[in-house]
LUMTI-243048 format. One line per field, with one value per residue (C-alpha): z, x, y; residue number from 1; residue in three letters. Coordinates in steps of 0.2 Angstrom, whole numbers, plus 2048, in hexadecimal, padded with zeros to 3 digits. Each point is the difference from the previous one (the first is absolute). Layout:
BEGIN
pz <- (Z, ...) .
px <- (X, ...) .
py <- (Y, ...) .
num <- (NUM, ...) .
residuo <- (ALA, ...) .
% end
This chain:
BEGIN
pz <- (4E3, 802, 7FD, 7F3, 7F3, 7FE, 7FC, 7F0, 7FA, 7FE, 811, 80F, 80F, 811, 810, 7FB, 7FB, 80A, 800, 7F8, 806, 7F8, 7F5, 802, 7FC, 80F, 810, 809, 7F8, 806, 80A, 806, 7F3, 7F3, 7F1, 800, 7F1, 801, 7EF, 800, 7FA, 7FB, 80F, 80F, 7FE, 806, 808, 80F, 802, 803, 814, 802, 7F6, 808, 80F, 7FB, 7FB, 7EF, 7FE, 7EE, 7F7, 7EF, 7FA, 7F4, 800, 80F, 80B, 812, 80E, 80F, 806, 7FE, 7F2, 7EF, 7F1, 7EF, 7F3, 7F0, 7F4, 7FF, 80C, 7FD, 7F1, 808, 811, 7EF, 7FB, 812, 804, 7EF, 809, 812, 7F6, 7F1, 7FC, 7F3, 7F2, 7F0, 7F4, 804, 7F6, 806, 7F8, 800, 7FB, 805, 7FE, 7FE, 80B, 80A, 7F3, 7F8, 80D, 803, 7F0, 800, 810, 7FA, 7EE, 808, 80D, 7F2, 7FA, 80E, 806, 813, 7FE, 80C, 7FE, 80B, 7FD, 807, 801, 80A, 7FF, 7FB, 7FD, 809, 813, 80B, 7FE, 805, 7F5, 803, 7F1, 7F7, 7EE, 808, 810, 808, 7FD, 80F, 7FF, 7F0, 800, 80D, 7FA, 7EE, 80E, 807, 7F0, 7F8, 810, 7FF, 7EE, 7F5, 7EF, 7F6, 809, 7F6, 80A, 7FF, 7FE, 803, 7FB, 811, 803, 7F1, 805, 812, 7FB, 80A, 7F0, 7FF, 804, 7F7, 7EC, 7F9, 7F2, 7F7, 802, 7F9, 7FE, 7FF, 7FE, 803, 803, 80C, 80F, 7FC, 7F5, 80A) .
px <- (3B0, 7FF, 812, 7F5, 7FC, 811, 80A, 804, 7F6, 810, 805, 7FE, 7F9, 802, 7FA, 7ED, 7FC, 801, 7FB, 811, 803, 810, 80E, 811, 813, 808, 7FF, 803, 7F0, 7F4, 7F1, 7F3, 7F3, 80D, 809, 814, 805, 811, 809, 813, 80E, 811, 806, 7F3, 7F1, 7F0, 7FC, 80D, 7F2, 7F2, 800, 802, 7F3, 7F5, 805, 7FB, 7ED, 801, 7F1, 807, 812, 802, 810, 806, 7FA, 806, 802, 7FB, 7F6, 7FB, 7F0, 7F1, 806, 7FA, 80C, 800, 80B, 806, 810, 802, 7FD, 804, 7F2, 7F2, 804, 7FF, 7EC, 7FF, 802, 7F5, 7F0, 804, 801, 7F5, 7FA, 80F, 7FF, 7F4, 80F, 812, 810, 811, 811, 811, 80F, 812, 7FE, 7F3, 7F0, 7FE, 801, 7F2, 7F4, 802, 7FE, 7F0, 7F9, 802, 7F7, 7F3, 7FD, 7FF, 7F1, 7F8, 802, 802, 813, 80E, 812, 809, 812, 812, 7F9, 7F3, 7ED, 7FC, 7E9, 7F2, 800, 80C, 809, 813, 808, 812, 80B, 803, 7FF, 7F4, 7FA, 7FD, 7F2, 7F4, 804, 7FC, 7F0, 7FC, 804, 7F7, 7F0, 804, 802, 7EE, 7F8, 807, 7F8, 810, 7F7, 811, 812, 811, 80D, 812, 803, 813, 806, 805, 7EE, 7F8, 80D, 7FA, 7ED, 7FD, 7F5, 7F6, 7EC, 802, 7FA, 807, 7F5, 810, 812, 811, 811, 80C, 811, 80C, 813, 80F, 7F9, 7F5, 80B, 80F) .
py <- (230, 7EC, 7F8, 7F5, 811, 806, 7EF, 7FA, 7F1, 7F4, 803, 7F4, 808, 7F5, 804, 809, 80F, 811, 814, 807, 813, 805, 7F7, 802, 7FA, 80A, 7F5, 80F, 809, 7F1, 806, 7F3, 7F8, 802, 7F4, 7FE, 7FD, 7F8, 802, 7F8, 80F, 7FC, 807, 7FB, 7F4, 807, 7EF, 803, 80F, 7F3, 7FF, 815, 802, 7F3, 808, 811, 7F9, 7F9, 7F5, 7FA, 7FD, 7FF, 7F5, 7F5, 7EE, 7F5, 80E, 7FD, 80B, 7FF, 7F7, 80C, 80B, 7FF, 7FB, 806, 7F4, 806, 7FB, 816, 809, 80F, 800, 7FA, 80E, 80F, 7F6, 7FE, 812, 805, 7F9, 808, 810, 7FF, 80F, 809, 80B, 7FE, 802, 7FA, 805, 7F6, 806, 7F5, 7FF, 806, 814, 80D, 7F5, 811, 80C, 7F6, 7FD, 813, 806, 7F4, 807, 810, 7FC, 7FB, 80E, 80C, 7F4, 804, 7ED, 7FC, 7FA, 7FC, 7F7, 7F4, 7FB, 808, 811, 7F8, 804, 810, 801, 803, 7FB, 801, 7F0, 7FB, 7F5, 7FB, 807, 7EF, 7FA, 7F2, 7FF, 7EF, 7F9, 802, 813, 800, 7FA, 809, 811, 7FC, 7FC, 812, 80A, 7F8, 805, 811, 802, 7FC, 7F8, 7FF, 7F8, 800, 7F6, 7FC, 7EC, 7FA, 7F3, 7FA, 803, 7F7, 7F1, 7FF, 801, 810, 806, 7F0, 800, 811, 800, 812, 804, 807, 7FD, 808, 7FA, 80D, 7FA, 7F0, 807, 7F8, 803, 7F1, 7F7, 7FF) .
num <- (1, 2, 3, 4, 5, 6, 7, 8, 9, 10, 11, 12, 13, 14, 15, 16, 17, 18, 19, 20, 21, 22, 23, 24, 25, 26, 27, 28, 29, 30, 31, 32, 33, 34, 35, 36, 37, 38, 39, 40, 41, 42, 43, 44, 45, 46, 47, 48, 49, 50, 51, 52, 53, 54, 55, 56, 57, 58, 59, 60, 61, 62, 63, 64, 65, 66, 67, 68, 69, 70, 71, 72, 73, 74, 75, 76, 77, 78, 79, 80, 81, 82, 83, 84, 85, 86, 87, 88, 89, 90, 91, 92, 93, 94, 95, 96, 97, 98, 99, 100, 101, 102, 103, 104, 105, 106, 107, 108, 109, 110, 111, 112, 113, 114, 115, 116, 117, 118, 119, 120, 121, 122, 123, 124, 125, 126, 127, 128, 129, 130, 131, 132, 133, 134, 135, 136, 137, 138, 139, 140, 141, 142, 143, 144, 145, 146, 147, 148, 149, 150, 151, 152, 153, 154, 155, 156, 157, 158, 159, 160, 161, 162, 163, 164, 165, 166, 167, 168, 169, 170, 171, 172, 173, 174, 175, 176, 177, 178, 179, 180, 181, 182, 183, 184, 185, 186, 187, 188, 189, 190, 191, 192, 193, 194, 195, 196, 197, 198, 199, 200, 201, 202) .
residuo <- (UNK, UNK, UNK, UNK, UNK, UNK, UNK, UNK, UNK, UNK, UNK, UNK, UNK, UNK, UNK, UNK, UNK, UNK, UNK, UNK, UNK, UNK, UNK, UNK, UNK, UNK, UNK, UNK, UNK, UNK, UNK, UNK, UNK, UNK, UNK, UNK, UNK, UNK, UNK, UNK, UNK, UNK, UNK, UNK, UNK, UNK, UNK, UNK, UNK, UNK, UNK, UNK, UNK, UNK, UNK, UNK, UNK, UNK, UNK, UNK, UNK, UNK, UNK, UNK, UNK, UNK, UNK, UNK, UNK, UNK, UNK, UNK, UNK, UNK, UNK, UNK, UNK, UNK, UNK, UNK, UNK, UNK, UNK, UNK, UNK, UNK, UNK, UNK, UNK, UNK, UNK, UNK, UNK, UNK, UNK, UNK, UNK, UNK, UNK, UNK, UNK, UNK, UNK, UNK, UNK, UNK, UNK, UNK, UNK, UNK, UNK, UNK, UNK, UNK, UNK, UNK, UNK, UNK, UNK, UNK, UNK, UNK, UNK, UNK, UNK, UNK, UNK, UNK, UNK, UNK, UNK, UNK, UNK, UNK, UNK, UNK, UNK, UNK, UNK, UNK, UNK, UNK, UNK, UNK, UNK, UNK, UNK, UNK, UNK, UNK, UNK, UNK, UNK, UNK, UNK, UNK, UNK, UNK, UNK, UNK, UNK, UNK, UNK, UNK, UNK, UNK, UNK, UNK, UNK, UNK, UNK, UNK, UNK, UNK, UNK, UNK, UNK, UNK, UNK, UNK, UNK, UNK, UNK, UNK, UNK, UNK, UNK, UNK, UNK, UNK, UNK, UNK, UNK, UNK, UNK, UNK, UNK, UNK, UNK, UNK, UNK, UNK) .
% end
């Protein structure tokens, strides 16, 4: 896929455009032809990862505004990055499920989209969950038991399970997750708020 088709149309893109293979936020997971995306953390910054993953074959970094890379790699400038790698990653991975269900809140997200999985398997709907208890629906997918993948995976494994026949998705949503824009290029046609206790408020 061209670098062109999968950013956002506020974003600046200097250097040209290029084939894209593969997007990623782990330097050490860059394989040539692929975009970097280089999202700042409270604890490292992702730009110190620019040069390993230039090194490793990135053809494309996406970073906040003013970053700088080296000569002959594409740069993608954005105010947040970590949103525009989740729309990013949407349109890398575009195929997901027909019907999308997200739950939040502080307890109870994978009793829900359990109980919603199985509701809709006794419909005879082709239903799957994804969440802490991981995935668990048709094709052999492996999901990391998390309340919300990253992004990237994410979109990826929603690509997976519509190609392996899943019509109807219910999915965990954090609210660490919602916060970091992991969930965004996604439109759930339903959502559900469960609770709001002290592990939030506090």
């Amino acid at each position: 896929m061209r670098l062109i088709e999968l950013i956002d149309r506020d974003a600046t893109a200097i250097g040209g455009d290029t084939r894209i293979t593969g997007i990623t936020s782990d330097s050490r997971a860059v394989r040539p032809g692929m975009l970097f995306a280089a999202i700042p953390g409270t604890v490292r910054d992702g730009r110190d990862f620019i040069p390993e993953a230039v090194a490793a074959g990135a053809v494309a970094v996406l970073a906040p505004t003013g970053t700088v890379v080296p000569a002959g790699v594409a740069l993608v400038e954005t105010g947040e990055v970590r949103g525009a790698l989740a729309r990013m990653a949407s349109r890398f991975y575009p195929k997901r499920p027909g019907v999308i269900a997200a739950a939040t809140g502080t307890n109870g997200k994978s009793s829900v989209v359990a109980f919603t999985r199985q509701i809709w398997v006794r419909l005879g709907l082709a239903a799957a969950s994804l969440g802490t208890l991981g995935y668990d629906g048709p094709g052999d997918l492996a999901a990391p038991g998390l309340t919300t993948v990253d992004p990237v995976a994410l979109h990826r494994l929603l690509d997976q399970a519509a190609r392996a026949g899943v019509g109807h998705l219910a999915m965990e949503a954090s609210s660490h997750g919602l916060d970091q824009h992991r969930l965004d290029g996604i439109a759930p046609g339903a959502v559900a708020f469960t609770n709001l206790t002290h592990d939030h408020l506090d």
